[in-house]
Every structure is written in structure tokens, then in C-alpha cells.
KEBA-310561 format. One record per residue (C-alpha): residue in three letters; z, y, x. Coordinates in steps of 0.2 Angstrom, whole numbers. Layout:
BEGIN
+------+-------+-------+-------+
: type :    pz :    py :    px :
+------+-------+-------+-------+
:  ALA :     Z :     Y :     X :
...
+------+-------+-------+-------+
//
This chain:
BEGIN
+------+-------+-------+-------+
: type :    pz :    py :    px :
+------+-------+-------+-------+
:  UNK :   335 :    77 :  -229 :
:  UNK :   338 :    76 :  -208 :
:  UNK :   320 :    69 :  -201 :
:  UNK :   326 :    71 :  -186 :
:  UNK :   334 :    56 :  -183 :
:  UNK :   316 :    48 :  -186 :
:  UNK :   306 :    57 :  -175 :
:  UNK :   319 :    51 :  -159 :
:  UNK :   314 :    35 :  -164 :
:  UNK :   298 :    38 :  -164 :
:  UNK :   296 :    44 :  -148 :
:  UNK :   308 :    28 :  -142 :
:  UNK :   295 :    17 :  -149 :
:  UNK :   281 :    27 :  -142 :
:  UNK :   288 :    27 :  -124 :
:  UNK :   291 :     7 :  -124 :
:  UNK :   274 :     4 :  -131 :
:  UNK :   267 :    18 :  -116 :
:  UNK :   278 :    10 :  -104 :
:  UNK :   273 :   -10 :  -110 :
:  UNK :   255 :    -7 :  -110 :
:  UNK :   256 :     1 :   -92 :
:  UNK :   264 :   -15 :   -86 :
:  UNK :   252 :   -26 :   -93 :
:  UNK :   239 :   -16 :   -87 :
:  UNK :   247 :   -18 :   -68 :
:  UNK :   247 :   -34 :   -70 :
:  UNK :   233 :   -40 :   -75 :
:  UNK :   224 :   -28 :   -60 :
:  UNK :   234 :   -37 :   -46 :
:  UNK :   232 :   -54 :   -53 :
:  UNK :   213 :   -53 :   -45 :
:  UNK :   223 :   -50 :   -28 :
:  UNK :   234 :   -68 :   -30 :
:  UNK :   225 :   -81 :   -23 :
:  UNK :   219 :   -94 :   -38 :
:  UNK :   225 :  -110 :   -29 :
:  UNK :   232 :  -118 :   -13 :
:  UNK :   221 :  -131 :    -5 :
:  UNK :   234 :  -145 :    -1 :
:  UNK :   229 :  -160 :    10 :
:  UNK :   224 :  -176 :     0 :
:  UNK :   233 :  -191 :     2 :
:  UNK :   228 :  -205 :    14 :
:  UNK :   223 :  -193 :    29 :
:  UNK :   227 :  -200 :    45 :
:  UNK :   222 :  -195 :    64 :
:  UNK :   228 :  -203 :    79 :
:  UNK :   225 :  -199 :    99 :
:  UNK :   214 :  -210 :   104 :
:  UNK :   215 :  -205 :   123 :
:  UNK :   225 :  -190 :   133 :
:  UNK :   225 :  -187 :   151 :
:  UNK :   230 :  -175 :   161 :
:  UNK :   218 :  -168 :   175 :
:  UNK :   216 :  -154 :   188 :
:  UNK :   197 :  -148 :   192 :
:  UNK :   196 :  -135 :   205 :
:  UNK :   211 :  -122 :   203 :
:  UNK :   212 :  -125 :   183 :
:  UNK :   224 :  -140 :   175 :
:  UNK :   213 :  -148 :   161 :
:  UNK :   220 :  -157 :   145 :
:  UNK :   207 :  -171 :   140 :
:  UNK :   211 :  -176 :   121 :
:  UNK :   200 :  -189 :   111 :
:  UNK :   204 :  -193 :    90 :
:  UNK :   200 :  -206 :    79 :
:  UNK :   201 :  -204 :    60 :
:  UNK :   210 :  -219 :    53 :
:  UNK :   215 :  -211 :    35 :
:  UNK :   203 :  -209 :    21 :
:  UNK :   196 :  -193 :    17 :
:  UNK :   185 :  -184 :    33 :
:  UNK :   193 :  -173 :    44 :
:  UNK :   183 :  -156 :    49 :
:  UNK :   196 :  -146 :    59 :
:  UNK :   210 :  -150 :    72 :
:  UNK :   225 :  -137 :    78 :
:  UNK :   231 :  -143 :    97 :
:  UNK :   248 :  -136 :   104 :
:  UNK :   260 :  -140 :   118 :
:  UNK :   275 :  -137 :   122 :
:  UNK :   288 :  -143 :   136 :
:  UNK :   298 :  -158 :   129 :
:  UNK :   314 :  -145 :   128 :
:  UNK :   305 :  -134 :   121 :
:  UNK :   303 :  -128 :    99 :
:  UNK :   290 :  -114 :   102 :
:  UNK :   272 :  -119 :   107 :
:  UNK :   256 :  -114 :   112 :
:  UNK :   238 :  -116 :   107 :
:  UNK :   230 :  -128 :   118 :
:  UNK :   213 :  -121 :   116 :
:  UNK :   209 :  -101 :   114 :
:  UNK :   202 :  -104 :    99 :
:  UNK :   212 :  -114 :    87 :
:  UNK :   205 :  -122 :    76 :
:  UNK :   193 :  -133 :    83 :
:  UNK :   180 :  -140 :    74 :
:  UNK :   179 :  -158 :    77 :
:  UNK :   164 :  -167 :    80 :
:  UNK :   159 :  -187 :    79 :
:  UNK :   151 :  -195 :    93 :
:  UNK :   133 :  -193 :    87 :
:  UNK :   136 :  -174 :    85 :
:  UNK :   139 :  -174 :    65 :
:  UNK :   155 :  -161 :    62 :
:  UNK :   167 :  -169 :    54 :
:  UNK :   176 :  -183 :    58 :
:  UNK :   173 :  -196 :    44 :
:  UNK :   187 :  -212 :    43 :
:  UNK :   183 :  -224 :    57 :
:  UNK :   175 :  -213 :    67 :
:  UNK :   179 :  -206 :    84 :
:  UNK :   178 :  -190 :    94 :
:  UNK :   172 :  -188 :   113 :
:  UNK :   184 :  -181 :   123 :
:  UNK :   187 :  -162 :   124 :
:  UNK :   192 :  -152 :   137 :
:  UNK :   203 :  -137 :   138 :
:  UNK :   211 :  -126 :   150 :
:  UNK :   230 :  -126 :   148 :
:  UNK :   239 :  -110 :   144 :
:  UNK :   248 :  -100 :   158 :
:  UNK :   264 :  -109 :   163 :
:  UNK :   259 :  -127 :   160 :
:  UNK :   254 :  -127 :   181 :
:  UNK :   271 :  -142 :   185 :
:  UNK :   271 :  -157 :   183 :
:  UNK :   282 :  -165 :   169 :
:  UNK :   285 :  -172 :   151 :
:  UNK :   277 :  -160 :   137 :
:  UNK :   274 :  -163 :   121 :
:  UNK :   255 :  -162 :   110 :
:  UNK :   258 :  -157 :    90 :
:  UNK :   240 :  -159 :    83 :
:  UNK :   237 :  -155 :    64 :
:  UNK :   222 :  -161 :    57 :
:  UNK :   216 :  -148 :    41 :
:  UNK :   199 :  -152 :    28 :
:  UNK :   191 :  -141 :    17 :
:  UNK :   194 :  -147 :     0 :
:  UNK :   178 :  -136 :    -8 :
:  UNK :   166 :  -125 :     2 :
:  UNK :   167 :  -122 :    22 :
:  UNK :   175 :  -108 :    22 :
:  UNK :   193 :  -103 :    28 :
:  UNK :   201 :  -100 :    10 :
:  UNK :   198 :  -119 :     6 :
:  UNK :   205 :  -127 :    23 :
:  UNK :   219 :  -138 :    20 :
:  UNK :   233 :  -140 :    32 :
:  UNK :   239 :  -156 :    34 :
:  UNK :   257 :  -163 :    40 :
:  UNK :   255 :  -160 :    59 :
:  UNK :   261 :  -176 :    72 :
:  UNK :   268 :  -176 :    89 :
:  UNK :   262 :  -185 :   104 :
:  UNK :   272 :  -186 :   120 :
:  UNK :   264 :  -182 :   137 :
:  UNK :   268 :  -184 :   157 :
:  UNK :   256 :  -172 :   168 :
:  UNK :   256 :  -176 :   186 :
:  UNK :   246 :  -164 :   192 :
:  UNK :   241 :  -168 :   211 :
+------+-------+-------+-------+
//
């Protein structure tokens, strides 16, 4: 009687059941590194420029930007970028984006129907002439805690510009 034969598969068997065992194992270890779930933007959100202008102060070109909320849901954070109207890459308006926006009683958040004041920022190097340029603002929300893994990004809109800087 040849035994050999079972002992090759054997060790077959072994080595799937080693090699299955150390798959699952890596799996399961770098589930905990996969983000859970993607905070998506609800439905019904909806921001609008309430007022944009274009100043210079001193030796420093300013853009001056006010929002209303007209959609349902409160709105915490705003990104602001500009680009010339020929233009596809753009640039943060303010150094820190985002920014956190703030009612006109100085509640954060902007809850629907409510407005912002304006705020002020220096433009970005080479926004010094004069011309057409084009604002992309994309409000975001938290959708649980305050914190960056639970901002939602919202479905960013354009707003066209003229700067006459005197």
C-alpha cells in the first residue's frame, strides 16, 4: 500500500488552509485602516453670494464676499477659489481654506435664511489686473461631530467677477 500519494495531499490541504487563514487575518487587520463611511452632503443645501466686490486698501487688492444660506440643512464651512475666466486651475482665496462661516450675530454656522457679514481676503499673488475672474465657492457641513472626518463636501458653484482695481 503507497501512502505516499496521501501525505502530498495533505500537505496541499495544509498549505491552502495556512495560506487562507493568513489572508483573512490580513484582512481583517487592515479593514480598521478603511474609512467606515463617507459623509455626503444632504440634499436641499443651497448657498448663494450675497454680495462680492472687489477693492484695493493701501498696496493689497482685497476680495469682499458675503453668503446667505437659502437651502435647508446649516452650512458650517465654505472653500473660496479664483481663477482668471480662461483659466481651469484655481487658487485658494483665503490662506486657510476652509473657512469657517459665521451668522451676523456671531453663531458659527450658517443656519437656512441667514446671512454672513462680509469677509475680507487678500488675493493670491497674480490677481494684481484688472479683469474678468471667476469665484468657485463649495459650501461643506458636518454630518456628525465637528471634526474633519465628518465634513461633507458639497457640489461646488461658480460665480463670475470684474475687478477694476484703481
Amino acid at each position: 500500500m503507497n501512502k505516499r500519494g496521501v501525505s502530498e495531499m495533505v500537505s496541499y490541504v495544509l498549505l491552502i488552509v495556512i495560506s487562507m487563514s493568513i489572508a483573512t487575518g490580513v484582512y481583517f487587520f487592515l479593514q480598521g485602516y478603511v474609512p467606515k463611511d463617507k459623509p455626503e452632503c444632504q440634499e436641499g443645501v443651497n448657498m448663494i453670494v450675497e454680495q462680492v466686490q472687489c477693492a484695493s486698501v493701501s498696496t493689497q487688492n482685497l476680495l469682499s464676499i458675503s453668503f446667505q444660506n437659502r437651502g435647508l440643512f446649516k452650512i458650517d464651512k465654505a472653500y473660496i477659489r479664483i481663477a482668471r475666466d480662461n483659466r481651469v486651475v484655481k487658487d485658494d482665496v483665503p490662506s486657510q481654506n476652509p473657512i469657517q462661516l459665521i451668522n451676523k450675530i456671531g453663531d458659527e454656522g450658517l443656519s437656512p435664511g441667514e446671512s454672513t457679514n462680509a469677509f475680507n481676503f487678500p488675493l493670491p499673488g497674480g490677481y494684481a489686473t484688472s479683469g474678468n475672474y471667476i469665484l468657485e465657492i463649495q459650501p461643506a457641513h458636518y454630518t456628525k461631530d465637528k471634526d474633519v472626518d465628518s465634513l461633507a463636501l458639497c457640489a461646488p458653484f461658480e460665480v463670475e467677477i470684474i475687478c477694476n482695481w484703481l
